[in-house]
GUVO-323709 format. One line per 5 residues: their letters; for each residue x, z, y of C-alpha. Coordinates in pm, 1 decimal, always signed. Layout:
% residues N
A = X,Z,Y; ...;
//
This chain:
% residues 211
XXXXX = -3191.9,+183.5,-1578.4; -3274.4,-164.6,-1434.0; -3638.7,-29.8,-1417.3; -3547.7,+296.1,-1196.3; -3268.5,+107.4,-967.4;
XXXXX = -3583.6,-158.2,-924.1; -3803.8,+126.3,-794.5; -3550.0,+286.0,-603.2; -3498.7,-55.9,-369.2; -3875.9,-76.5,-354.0;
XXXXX = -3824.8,+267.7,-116.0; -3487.7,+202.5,+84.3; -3292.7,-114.2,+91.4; -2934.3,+51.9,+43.8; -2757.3,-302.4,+131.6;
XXXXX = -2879.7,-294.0,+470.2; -2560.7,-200.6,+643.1; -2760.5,-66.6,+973.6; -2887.8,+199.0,+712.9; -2542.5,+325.7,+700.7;
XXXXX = -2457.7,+260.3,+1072.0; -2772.8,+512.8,+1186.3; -2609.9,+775.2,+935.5; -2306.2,+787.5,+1109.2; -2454.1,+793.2,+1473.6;
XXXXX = -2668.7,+1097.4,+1341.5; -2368.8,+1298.2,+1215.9; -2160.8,+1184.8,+1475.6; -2364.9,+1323.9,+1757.4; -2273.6,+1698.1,+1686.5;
XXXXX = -1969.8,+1645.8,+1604.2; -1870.2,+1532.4,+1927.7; -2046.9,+1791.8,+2119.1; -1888.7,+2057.4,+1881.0; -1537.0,+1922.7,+1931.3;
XXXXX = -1588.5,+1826.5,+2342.7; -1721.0,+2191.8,+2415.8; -1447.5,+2381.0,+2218.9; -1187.5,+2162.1,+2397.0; -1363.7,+2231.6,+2719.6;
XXXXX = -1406.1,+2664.3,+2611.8; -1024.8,+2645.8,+2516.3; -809.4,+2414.9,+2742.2; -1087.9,+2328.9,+3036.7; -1109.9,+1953.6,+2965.8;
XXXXX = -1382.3,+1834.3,+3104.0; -1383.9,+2096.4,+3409.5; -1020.1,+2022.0,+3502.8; -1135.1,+1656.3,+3477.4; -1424.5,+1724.6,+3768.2;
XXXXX = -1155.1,+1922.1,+3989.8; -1258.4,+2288.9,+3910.7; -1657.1,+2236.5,+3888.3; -1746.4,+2357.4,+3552.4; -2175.3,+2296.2,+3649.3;
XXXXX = -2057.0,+1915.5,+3734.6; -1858.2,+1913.7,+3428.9; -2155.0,+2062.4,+3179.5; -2410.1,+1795.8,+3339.5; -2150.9,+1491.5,+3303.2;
XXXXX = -2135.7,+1606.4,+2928.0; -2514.1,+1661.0,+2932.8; -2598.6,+1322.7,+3037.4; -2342.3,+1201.2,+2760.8; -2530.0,+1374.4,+2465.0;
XXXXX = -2846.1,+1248.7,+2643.4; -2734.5,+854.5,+2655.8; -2572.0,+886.7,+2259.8; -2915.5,+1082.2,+2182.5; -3128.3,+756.7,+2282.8;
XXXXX = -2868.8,+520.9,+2137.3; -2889.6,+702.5,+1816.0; -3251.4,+689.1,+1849.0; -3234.4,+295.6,+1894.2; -3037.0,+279.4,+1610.1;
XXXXX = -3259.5,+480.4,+1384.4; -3548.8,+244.7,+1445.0; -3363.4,-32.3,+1409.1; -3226.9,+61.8,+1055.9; -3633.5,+120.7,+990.2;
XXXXX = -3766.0,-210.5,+1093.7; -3474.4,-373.3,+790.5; -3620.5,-103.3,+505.8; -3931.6,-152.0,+297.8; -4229.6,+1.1,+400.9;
XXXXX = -4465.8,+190.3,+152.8; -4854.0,+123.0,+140.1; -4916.4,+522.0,+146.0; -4753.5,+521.4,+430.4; -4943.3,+292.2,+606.2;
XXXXX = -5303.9,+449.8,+604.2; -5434.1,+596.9,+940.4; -5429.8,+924.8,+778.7; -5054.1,+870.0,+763.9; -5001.0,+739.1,+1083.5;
XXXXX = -5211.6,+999.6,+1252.1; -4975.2,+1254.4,+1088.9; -4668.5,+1085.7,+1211.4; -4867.6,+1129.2,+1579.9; -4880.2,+1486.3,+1543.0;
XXXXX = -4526.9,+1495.4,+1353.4; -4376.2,+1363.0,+1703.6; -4613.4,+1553.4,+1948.3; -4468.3,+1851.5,+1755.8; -4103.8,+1750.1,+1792.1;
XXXXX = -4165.7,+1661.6,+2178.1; -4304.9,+1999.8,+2238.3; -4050.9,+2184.1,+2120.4; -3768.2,+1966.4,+2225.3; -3939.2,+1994.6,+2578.3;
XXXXX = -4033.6,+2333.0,+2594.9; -3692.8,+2406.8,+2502.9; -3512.2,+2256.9,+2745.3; -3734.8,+2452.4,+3040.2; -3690.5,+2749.7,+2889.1;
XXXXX = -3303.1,+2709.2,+2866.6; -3225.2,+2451.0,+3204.5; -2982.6,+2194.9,+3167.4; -2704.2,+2419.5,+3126.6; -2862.1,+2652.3,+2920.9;
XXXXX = -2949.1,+2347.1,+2671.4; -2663.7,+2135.2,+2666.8; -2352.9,+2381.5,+2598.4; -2326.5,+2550.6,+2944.2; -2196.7,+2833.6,+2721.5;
XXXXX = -1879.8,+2682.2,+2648.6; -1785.9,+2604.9,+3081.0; -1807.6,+2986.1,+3155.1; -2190.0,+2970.4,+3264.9; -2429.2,+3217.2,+3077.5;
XXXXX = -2745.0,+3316.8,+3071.6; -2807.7,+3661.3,+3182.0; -3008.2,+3758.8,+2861.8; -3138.6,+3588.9,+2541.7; -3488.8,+3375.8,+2570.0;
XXXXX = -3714.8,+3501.1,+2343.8; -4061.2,+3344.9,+2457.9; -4200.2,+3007.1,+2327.5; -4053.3,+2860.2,+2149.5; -3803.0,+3043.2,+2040.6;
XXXXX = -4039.7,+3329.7,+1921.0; -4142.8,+3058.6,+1672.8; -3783.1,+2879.8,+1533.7; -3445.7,+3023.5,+1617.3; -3333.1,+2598.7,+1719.5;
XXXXX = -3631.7,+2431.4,+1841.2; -3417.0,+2167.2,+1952.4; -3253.1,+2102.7,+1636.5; -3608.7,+2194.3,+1404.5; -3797.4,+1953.7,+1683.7;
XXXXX = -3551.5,+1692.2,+1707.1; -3554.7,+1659.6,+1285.0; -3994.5,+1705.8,+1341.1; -3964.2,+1353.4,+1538.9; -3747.9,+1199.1,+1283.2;
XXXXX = -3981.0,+1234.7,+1014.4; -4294.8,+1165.0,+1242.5; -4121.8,+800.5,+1345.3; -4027.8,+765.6,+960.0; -4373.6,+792.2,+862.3;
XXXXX = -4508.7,+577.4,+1210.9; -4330.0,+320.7,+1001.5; -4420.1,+357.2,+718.7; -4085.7,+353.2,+578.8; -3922.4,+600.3,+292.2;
XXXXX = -3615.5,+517.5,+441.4; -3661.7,+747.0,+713.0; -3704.9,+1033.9,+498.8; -3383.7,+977.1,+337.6; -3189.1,+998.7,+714.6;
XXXXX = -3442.9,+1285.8,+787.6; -3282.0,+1455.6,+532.7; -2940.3,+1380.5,+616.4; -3059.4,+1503.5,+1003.9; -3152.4,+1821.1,+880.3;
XXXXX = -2821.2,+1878.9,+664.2; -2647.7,+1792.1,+988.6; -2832.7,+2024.9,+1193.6; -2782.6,+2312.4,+956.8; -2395.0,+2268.2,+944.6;
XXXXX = -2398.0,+2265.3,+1310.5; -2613.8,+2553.5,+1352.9; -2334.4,+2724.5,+1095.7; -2083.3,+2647.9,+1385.5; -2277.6,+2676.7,+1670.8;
XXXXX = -2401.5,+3011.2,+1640.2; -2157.5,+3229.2,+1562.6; -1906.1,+3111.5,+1827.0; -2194.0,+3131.6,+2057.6; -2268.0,+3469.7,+1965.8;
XXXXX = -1899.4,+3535.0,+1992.5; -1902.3,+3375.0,+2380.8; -2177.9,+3615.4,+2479.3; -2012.1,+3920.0,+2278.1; -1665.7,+3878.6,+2466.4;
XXXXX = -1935.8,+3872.9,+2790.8; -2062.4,+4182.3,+2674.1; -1725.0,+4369.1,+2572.7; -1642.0,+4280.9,+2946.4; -1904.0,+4405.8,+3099.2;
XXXXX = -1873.5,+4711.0,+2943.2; -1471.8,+4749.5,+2999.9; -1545.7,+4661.5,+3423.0; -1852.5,+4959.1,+3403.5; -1617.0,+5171.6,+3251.7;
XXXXX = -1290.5,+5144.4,+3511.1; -1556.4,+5166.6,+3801.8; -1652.8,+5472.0,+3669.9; -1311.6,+5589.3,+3628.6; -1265.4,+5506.7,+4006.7;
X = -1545.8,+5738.1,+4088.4;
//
């Protein structure tokens, strides 16, 4: 056993507290945009808060999940710089994969957010404003959450820019993270846009009854 629980803090250091401290940035991210836009969708928080403008609302909570994205971010890297590093993950073959590993994250992350706009990206759903019609070009004609898939892409690319098995284990744990929210996410967003629909369909009807 001593041999095994040797090897094991030859990978990840699991007394380094800032280990545990980037964990609980990364899962508390989407929680807090989960619970802030079903507040806002069901009682108006945040738009009541900016007098009545639900766009200034969305981009105040935008710029939130922006600022706790980077400080999550800061705290990832720092929780990598106390781990062990791993020689295989130090060649240039390795490093030229973590490279492409964050290129690929970027793109997606990036391309996503044109595709959507600020709104469109960050929850706009959830103040009232939606998108006339689903996106279905790049990149979403490649993953159904490029954000989420891209976002997780630059996690492991930075883990392995480090050289550090650490960052696979909170890779991991951003993926499992991602997927519960994406459980969430989705289905009350497809619910938003199918109460859109049902409406749209109810005001066609009466105008044809008028006629």
């Amino acid at each position: 056993m001593a041999p095994l629980q040797g090897a094991v803090d030859q990978l990840v250091d699991l007394n380094q507290k800032s280990l545990f401290i980037s964990a609980l940035a990364i899962g508390f991210n989407p929680l807090f945009w989960n619970i802030v836009a079903r507040q806002e969708y069901h009682n108006k928080v945040l738009t009541r808060l900016f007098g009545g403008h639900s766009q200034a609302a969305c981009y105040a909570l935008a710029a939130t999940i922006f600022g706790l994205g980077l400080f999550r971010d800061s705290l990832y890297e720092r929780a990598l710089r106390h781990q062990p590093s791993y020689p295989l993950l130090e060649t240039t073959e390795a490093q030229y994969l973590g490279y492409a590993l964050i290129a690929v994250g970027n793109i997606l992350v990036v391309s996503s957010t044109w595709a959507l706009g600020i709104t469109g990206t960050f929850l706009g759903d959830y103040f009232g404003i939606l998108m006339d019609s689903m996106v279905t070009g790049f990149p979403f004609n490649i993953t159904d959450a490029p954000m989420y898939h891209g976002s997780t892409c630059s996690f492991l690319g930075v883990a392995i820019l480090y050289g550090k098995p650490a960052g696979f284990l909170l890779t991991g744990w951003v993926y499992v993270v991602y997927k519960i929210a994406l459980s969430y996410e989705n289905p009350f967003t497809a619910g938003i846009y199918a109460k859109r629909d049902r409406e749209r369909a109810a005001a066609k009807g009466e105008d044809k009854k008028l006629r």
